[in-house]
C-alpha positions as a Python dict, from the first residue, in 0.01 Angstrom:
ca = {
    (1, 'X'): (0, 0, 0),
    (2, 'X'): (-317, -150, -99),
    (3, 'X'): (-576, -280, 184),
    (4, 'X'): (-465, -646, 94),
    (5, 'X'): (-139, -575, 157),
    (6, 'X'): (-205, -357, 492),
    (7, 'X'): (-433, -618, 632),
    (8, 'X'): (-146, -886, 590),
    (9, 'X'): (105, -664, 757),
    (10, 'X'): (-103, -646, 1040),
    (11, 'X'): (-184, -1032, 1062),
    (12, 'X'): (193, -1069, 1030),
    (13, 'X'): (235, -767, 1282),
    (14, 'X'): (24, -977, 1500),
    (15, 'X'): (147, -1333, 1473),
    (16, 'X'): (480, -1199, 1505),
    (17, 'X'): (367, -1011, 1905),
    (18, 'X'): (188, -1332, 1976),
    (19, 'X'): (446, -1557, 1915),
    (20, 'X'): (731, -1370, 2094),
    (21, 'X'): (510, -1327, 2382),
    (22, 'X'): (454, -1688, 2407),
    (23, 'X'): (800, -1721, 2426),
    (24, 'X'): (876, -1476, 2682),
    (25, 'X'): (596, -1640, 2927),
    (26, 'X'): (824, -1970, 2858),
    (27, 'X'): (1157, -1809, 2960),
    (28, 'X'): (986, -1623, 3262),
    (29, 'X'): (875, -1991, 3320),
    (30, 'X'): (1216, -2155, 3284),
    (31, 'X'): (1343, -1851, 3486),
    (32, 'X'): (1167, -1929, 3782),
    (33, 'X'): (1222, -2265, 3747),
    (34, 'X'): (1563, -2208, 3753),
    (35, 'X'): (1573, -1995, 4046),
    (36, 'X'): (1394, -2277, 4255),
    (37, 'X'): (1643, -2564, 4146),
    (38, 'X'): (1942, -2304, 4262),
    (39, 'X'): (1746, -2231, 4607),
    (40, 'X'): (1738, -2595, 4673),
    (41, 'X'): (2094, -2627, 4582),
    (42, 'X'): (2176, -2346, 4814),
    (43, 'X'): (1972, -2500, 5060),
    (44, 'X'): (2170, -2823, 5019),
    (45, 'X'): (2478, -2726, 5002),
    (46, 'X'): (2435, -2537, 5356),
    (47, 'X'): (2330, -2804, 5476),
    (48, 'X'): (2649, -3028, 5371),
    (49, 'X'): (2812, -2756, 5501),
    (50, 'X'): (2682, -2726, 5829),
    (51, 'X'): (2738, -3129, 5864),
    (52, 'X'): (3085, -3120, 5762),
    (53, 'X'): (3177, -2861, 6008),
    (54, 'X'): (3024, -3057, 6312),
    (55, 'X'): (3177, -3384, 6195),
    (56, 'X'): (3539, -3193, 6191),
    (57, 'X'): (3479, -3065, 6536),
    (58, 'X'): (3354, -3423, 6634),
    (59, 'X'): (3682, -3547, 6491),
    (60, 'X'): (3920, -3305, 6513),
    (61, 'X'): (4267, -3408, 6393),
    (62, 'X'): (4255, -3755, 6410),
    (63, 'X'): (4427, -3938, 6106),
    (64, 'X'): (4283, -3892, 5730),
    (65, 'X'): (4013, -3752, 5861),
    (66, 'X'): (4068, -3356, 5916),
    (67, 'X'): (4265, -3386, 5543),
    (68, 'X'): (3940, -3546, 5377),
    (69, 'X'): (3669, -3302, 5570),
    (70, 'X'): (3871, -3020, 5465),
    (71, 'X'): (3899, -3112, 5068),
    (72, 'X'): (3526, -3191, 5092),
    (73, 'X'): (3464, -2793, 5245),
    (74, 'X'): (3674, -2690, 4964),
    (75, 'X'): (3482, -2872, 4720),
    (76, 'X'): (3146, -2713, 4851),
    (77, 'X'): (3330, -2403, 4835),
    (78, 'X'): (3416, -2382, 4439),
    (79, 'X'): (3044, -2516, 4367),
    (80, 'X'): (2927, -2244, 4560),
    (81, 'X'): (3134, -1971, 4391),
    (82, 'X'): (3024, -2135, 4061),
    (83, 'X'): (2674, -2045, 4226),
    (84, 'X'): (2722, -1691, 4300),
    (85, 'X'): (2642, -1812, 4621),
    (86, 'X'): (2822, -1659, 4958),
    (87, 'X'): (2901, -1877, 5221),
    (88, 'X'): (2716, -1690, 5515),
    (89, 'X'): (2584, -1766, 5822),
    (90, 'X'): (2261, -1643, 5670),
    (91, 'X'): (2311, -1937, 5367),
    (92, 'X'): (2362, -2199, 5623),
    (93, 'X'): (2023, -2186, 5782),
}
């Protein structure tokens, strides 16, 4: 291998570190950012939570009601499991 052809390795070598590390400071980027928009989410979601289960006590049985709080805490539910997201007293606050 000539010096030509050594120093053009290394440039390539070089480019080549530069340009995946670029790319890994984007993904640790789009990582957090991800993390923050599934924290609010969580956030949110407890929240609907928490107001669905007053508003059934408030309610309680009477007609259409219970039926339509209960599909709605079932909904929140499956997005949560989607989520990974447990549904704790700890998630709720």
């Amino acid at each position: 291998m000539t010096d030509d052809q050594f120093e053009k390795l290394a440039q390539l070598i070089q480019t080549s570190h530069e340009d995946l590390s670029a790319r890994m400071d984007r993904l640790t980027l789009e990582v957090h950012e991800l993390r923050e928009a599934i924290d609010a989410l969580r956030s949110e979601l407890g929240q609907i939570r928490t107001q669905l289960e007053a508003l059934e006590e408030k309610v309680g049985q009477q007609s259409g009601y219970a039926k339509e709080i209960d599909h709605l805490l079932m909904r929140v539910s499956t997005i949560e499991q989607k989520l990974g997201i447990q549904a704790t007293a700890n998630n709720l606050q």
